[in-house]
C-alpha positions in Angstrom: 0.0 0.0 0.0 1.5 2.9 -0.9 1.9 6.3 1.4 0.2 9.4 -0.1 0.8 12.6 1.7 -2.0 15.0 0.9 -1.6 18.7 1.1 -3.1 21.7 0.4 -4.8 24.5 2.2 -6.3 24.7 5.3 -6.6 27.8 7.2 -8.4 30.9 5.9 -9.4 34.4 6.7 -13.1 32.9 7.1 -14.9 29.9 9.0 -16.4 29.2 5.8 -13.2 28.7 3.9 -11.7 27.0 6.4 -14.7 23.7 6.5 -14.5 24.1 2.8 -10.4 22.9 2.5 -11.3 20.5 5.0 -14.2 18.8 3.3 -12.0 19.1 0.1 -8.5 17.4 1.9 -10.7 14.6 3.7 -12.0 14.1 0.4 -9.1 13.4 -1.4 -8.1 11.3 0.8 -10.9 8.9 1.3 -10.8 8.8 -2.5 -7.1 7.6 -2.4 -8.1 5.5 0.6 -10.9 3.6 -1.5 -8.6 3.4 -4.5 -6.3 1.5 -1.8 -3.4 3.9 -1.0 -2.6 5.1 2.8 -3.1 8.7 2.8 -1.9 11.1 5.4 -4.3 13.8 5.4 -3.3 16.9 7.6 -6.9 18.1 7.6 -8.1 15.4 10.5 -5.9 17.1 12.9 -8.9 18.7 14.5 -9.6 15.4 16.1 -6.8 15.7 18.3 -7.4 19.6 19.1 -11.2 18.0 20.6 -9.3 15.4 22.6 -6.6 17.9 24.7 -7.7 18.1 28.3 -8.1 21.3 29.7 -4.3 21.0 31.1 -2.9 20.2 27.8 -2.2 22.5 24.9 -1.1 21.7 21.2 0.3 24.5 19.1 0.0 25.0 15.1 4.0 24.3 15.3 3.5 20.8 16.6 1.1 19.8 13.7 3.6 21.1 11.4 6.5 19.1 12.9 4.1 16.0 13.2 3.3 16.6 9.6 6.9 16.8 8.3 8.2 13.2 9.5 4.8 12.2 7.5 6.0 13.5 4.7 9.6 12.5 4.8 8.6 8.5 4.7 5.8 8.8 2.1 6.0 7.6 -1.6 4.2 10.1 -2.8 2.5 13.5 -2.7 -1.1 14.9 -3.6 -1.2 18.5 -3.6 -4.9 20.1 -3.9 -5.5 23.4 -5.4 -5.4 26.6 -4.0 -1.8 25.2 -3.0 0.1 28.3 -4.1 -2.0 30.8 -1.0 -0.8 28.6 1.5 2.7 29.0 3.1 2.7 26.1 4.6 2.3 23.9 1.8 4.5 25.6 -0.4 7.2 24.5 2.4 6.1 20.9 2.0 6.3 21.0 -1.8 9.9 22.4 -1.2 10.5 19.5 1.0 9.4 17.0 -1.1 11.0 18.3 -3.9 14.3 18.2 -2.3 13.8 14.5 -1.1 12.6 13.9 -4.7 9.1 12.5 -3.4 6.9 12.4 -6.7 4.7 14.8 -6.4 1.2 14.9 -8.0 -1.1 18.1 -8.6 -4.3 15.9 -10.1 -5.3 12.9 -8.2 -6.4 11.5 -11.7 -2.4 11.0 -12.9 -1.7 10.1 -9.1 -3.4 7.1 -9.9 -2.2 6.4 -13.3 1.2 6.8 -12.2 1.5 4.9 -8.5 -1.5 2.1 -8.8 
């Protein structure tokens, strides 16, 4: 089974925005997940904000760092549009790029090319 990391936008300057590149990321990877790949996607994250006690604080730096080792070991990346607006993101594709992880900007090819 291969490892797809998924990535794309998810925070915005609206509530809106924000559910909307969440609905989109969990999409794409239950697509890949019903296509049979293991995809890492960033966007269920929220489940372990609801989890903290009231003692116990996460910061937007620790999902990053969490993120990154998910990156480094997967065979593949998925990037989903609107991409470009988001810095983080952009750092990933630099990342990926550098450890030449394939990286795919259509899930349709993605699945051509790693099935």
């Amino acid at each position: 089974m291969k490892r797809v990391y998924v990535a794309g936008p998810y925070s915005a300057d609206n509530v809106i925005t924000v559910l909307d590149n969440i609905r989109e990321g969990m999409r794409a990877g239950t697509m890949l997940l019903l296509k049979g790949f293991a995809p890492f996607v960033p966007w269920l994250d929220f489940h372990f904000q609801l989890m903290l006690k009231e003692e116990e604080t996460l910061f937007v730096e620790d999902y990053y760092n969490y993120s990154i080792e998910w990156l480094k070991v997967s065979d593949c990346m998925l990037v989903l549009k609107g991409w470009e607006n988001s810095t983080g993101t952009r750092k990933e594709v630099e990342l990926a790029k550098s450890l030449r992880i394939p990286i795919y900007y259509d899930l349709d090819d993605l699945l051509k090319k790693e099935k």
